[in-house]
C-alpha positions, 0 to 999 in steps of 0.5 A, spaced: 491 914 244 485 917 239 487 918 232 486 925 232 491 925 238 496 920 233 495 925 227 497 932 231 503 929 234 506 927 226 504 934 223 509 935 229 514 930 226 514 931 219 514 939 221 521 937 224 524 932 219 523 938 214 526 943 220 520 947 219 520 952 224 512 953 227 511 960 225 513 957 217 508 953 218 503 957 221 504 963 217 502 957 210 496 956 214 494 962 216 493 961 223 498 963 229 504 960 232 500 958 238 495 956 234 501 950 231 504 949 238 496 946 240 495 943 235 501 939 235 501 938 243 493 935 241 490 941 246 486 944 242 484 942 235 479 944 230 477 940 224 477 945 220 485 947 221 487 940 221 484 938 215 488 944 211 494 940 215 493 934 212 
């Protein structure tokens, strides 16, 4: 597993563990639901939205 792949998946459990909803999140980053549901699922990232993640 790529350490961008491992990096998704926590932002997926850590979101969790607060019982944070993906559209709060989204709406902090401003970017979409769908966009934080990618993301966790490691489909598609971009460097920028992670890094504004961790």
């Amino acid at each position: 597993m790529r350490q961008e792949e491992v990096t998704c998946r926590k932002i997926g459990r850590v979101r969790g563990l607060h019982q944070m909803k993906q559209e709060t999140l989204a709406e902090a980053l401003g970017i979409s639901q769908q966009a934080v549901s990618k993301i966790e699922q490691s489909e598609q990232v971009e460097d920028v939205t992670l890094g504004r993640i961790a």
